[in-house]
C-alpha positions as CSV (number, residue, x, y, z in Angstrom):
1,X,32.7,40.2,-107.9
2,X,31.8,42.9,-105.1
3,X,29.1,44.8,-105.9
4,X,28.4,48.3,-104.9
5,X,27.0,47.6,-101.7
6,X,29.3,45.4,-100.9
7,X,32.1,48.0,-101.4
8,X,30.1,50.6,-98.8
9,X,29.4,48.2,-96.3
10,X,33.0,47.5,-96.2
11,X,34.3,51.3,-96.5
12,X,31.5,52.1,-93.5
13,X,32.8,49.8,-91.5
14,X,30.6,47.0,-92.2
15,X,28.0,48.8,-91.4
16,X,24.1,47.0,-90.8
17,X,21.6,46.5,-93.7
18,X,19.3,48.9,-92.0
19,X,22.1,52.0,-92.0
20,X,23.4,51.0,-95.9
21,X,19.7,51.2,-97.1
22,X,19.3,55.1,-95.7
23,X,21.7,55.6,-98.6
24,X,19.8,57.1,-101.6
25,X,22.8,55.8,-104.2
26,X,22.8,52.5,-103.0
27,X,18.7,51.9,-102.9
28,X,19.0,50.6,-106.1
29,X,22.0,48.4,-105.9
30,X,20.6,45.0,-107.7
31,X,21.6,42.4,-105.0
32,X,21.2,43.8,-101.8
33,X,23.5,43.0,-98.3
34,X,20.3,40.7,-96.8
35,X,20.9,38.0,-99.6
36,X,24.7,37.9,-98.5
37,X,26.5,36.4,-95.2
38,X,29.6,39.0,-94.5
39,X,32.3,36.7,-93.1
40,X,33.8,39.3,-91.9
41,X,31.2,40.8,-90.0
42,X,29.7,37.0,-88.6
43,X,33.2,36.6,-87.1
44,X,33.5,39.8,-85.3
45,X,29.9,39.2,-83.9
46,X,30.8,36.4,-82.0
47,X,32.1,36.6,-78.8
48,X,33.9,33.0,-78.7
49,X,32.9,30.5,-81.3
50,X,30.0,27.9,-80.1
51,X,30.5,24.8,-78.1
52,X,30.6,21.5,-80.1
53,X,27.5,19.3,-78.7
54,X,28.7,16.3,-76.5
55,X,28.2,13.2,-78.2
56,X,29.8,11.1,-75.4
57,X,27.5,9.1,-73.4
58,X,27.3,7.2,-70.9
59,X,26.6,3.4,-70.8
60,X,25.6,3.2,-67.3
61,X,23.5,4.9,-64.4
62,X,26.4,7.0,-62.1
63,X,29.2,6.5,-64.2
64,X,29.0,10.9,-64.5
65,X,27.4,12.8,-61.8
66,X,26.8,16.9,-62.8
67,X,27.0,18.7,-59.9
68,X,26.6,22.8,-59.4
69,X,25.0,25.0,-57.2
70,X,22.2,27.7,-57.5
71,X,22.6,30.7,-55.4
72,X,22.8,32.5,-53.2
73,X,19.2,33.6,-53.3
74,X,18.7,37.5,-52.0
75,X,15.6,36.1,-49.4
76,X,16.3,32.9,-47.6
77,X,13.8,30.1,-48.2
78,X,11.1,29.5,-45.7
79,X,13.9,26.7,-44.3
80,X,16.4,29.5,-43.8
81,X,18.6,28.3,-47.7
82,X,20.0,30.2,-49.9
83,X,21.5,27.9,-52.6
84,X,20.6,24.7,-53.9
85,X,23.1,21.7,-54.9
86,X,21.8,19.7,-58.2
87,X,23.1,16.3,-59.0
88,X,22.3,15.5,-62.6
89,X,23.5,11.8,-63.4
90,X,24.4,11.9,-67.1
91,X,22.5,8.1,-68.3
92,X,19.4,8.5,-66.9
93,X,19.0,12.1,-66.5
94,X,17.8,11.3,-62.1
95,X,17.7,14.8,-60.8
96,X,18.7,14.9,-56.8
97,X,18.3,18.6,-55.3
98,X,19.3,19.3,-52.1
99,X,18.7,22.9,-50.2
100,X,21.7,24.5,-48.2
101,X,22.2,27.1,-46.3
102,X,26.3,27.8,-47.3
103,X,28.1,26.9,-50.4
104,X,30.1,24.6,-47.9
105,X,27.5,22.7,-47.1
106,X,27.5,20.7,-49.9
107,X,30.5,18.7,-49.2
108,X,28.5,16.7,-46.6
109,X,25.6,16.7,-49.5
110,X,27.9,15.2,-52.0
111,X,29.4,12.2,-49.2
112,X,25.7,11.4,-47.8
113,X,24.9,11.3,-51.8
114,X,27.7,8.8,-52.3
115,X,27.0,6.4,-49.6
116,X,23.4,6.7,-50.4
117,X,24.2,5.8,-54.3
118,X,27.0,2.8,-53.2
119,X,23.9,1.5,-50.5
120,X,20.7,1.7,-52.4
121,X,21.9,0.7,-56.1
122,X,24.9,-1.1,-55.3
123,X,26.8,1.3,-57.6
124,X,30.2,3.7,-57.6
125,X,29.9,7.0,-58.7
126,X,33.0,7.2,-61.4
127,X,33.3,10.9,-62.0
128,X,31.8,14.3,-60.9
129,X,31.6,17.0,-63.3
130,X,31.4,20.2,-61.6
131,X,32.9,23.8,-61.9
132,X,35.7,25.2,-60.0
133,X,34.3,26.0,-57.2
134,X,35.8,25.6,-54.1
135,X,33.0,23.5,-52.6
136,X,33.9,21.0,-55.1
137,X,38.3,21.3,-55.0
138,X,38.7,22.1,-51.5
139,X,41.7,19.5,-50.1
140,X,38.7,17.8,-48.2
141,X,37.0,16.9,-50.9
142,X,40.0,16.1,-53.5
143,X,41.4,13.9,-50.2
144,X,37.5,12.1,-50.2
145,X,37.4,12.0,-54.2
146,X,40.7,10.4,-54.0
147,X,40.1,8.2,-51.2
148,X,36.6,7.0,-53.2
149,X,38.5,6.5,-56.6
150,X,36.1,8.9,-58.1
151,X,37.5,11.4,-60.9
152,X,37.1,15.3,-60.6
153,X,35.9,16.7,-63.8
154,X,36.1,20.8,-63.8
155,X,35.2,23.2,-66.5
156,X,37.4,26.1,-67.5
157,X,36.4,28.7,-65.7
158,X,34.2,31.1,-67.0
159,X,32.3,28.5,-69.3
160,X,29.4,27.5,-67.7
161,X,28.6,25.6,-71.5
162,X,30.7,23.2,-70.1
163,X,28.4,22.5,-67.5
164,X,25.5,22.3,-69.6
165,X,23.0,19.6,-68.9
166,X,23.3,20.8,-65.0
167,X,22.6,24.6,-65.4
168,X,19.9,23.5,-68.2
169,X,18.1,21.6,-65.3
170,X,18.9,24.9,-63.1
171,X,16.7,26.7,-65.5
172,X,14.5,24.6,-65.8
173,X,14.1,23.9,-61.5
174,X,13.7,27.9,-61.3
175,X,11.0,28.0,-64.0
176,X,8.9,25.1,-62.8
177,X,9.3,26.6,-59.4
178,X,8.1,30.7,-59.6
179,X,5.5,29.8,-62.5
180,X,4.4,27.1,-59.1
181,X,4.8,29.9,-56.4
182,X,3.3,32.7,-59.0
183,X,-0.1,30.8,-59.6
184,X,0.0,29.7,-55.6
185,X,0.5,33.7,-55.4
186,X,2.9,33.2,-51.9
187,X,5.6,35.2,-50.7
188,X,9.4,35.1,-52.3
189,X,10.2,33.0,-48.9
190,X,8.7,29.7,-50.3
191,X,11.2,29.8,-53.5
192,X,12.5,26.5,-52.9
């Protein structure tokens, strides 16, 4: 059964607990809105309903490579980059970084990454997951993925949640790094 302040929440168009309380005849009301959840309201609060957590994991080192870039930065590092590429790989949570200059740059960083994982582990990277840049679905690089037998993996667009465990360890690279260059005290320039 709706109770009173139920009833004015609703007809003030589900207004906040804070703005039903200002009202004298409803101070009194014996169960008040903070003890109930408005479905109502919860659903029009969210702006698109959460992400499921992942459970799929991997049984073996490369078998999913994250990939995204940082950037660009509005002061060039101190090597003259402006974006960072981060590799993530998804069973052992290895982090690879690599500064660049230009978005485009990291084709060449994701080929020398390949040959460097099929070299010094004696392994094949099975799938990238990556957004939907172009750096990562130009026709030279879905010609190389194809060539490789290596599956593309790309998020909708506008969902970087999809993405997760590489802009996590984005967060976490810029944190580590200006709490670093704020206790060194040097100039914006040594960012990377």
């Amino acid at each position: 059964m709706a109770t009173l302040t139920d009833i004015w929440h609703r007809r003030l168009g589900h207004a906040s607990k804070e703005k039903i309380s200002r009202i004298d005849f409803l101070k009194n009301d014996s169960v008040s809105l903070s003890e109930k959840v408005c479905d109502s309201c919860a659903k029009a609060k969210l702006v698109r309903t959460p992400f499921p957590i992942s459970h799929n994991k991997t049984n073996h080192i490369f078998e999913l490579v994250h990939c995204d870039i940082w950037g660009g930065y509005k002061i060039p590092s101190y090597t003259n980059a402006n974006y960072f590429l981060t590799l993530v790989d998804d069973y052992s949570q290895t982090v690879w970084v690599f500064l660049i200059k230009h978005k485009n740059d990291a084709n060449a960083c994701l080929i020398n990454f390949h040959k460097m994982v099929k070299v010094q582990f004696d392994k094949n990277i099975k799938r990238f997951r990556c957004d939907n840049g172009g750096e990562f679905t130009s026709n030279f690089m879905l010609e190389f993925y194809n060539k490789e037998g290596i599956l593309l993996e790309t998020t909708c667009p506008h969902t970087p949640q999809q993405n997760g465990v590489v802009e996590r360890k984005h967060r976490h690279l810029l944190e580590t790094a200006w709490a670093i260059r704020f206790q060194a005290n040097v100039s914006k320039k040594f960012w990377s």
